[in-house]
C-alpha positions, 0 to 999 in steps of 0.5 A, a space after each residue: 973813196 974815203 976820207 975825202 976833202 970837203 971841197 972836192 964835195 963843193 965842187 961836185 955839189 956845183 954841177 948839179 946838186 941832187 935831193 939830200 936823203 937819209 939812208 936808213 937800212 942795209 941787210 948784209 948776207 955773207 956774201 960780199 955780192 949782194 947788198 940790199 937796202 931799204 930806202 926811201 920807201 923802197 927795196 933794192 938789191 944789187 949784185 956784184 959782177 966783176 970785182 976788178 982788178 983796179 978796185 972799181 967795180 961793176 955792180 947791177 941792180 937785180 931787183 928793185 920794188 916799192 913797199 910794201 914788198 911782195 912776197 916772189 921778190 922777197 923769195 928771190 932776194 934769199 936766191 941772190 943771197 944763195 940763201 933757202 928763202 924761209 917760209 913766206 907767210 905773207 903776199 906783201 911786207 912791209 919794212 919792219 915786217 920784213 927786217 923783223 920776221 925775215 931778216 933778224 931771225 936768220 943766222 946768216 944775215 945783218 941788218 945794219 942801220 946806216 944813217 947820214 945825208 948825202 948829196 947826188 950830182 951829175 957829173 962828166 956822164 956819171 952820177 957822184 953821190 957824197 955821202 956823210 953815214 954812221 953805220 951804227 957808232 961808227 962814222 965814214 965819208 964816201 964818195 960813190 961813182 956811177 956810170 954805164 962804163 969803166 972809163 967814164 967812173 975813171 976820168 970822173 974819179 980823176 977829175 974830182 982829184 980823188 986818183 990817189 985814194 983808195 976805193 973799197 968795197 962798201 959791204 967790206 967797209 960796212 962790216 969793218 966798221 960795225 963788227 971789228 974782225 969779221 
């Protein structure tokens, strides 16, 4: 959800504030399906279930795995890509090794460096995470609603007064602020 009050950011930090974090990399297939990020010394990938008809959608977290990172989990992120993993020359990666030699290189993929605070609560059975981000220039505020089901995503988008705003997927958000006309 976009552009969202402060004060609806107040009242969710009051339930149960979690650790304030910098993001720091997100590496983009052609896909809209798959995101990967680097953060917090760690490596994770997520796939895109089910779209949704209402704008919620059903993401699961396929691969998950601290730095450095190892080369059969590298191979099976270029798979969730539906990407020919390139020649793995290494057992291990670290960030920069990865985003350098694997990532920058290959036509098909972006690394965008998406950096900000953001402030975790649990709220109503659901994790809430605002979030205050630049993706390169480019400012945006989201607010992102996980649970383990739809309902509970919407009484919580409910109960924060955010009904009437329009979700978006965050990769579409990502490329339309960082590449105008992609």
């Amino acid at each position: 959800w976009w552009n969202v009050e402060s004060h609806d950011q107040d009242r969710a930090a009051q339930e149960t504030q979690g650790v304030i974090a910098d993001r720091t990399k997100e590496f983009l297939a052609p896909s809209d399906r798959v995101v990967a990020r680097l953060r917090n010394g760690q490596l994770e990938a997520r796939w895109l279930v089910e779209p949704g008809d209402s704008g919620l959608e059903l993401w699961r977290t396929e691969i998950k795995t601290g730095l450095p990172i190892p080369a059969q989990r590298v191979a099976e992120l270029f798979r969730l890509w539906n990407l020919h993993p390139p020649t793995l020359t290494r057992a291990e990666y670290t960030a920069d090794q990865f985003r350098m030699e694997l990532v920058q290189p290959h036509a098909q993929l972006d690394t965008i460096d998406v950096t900000g605070s953001r402030v975790r609560a649990s709220i109503q059975g659901g994790m809430v995470e605002f979030a205050d981000l630049r993706a390169g220039a480019a400012p945006m505020k989201i607010v992102a609603v996980d649970a383990a089901d739809s309902d509970t995503v919407r009484r919580t988008v409910m109960d924060l007064g955010l009904g009437a705003a329009e979700p978006r997927n965050y990769l579409k958000a990502l490329r339309g602020l960082t590449a105008p006309g992609r």
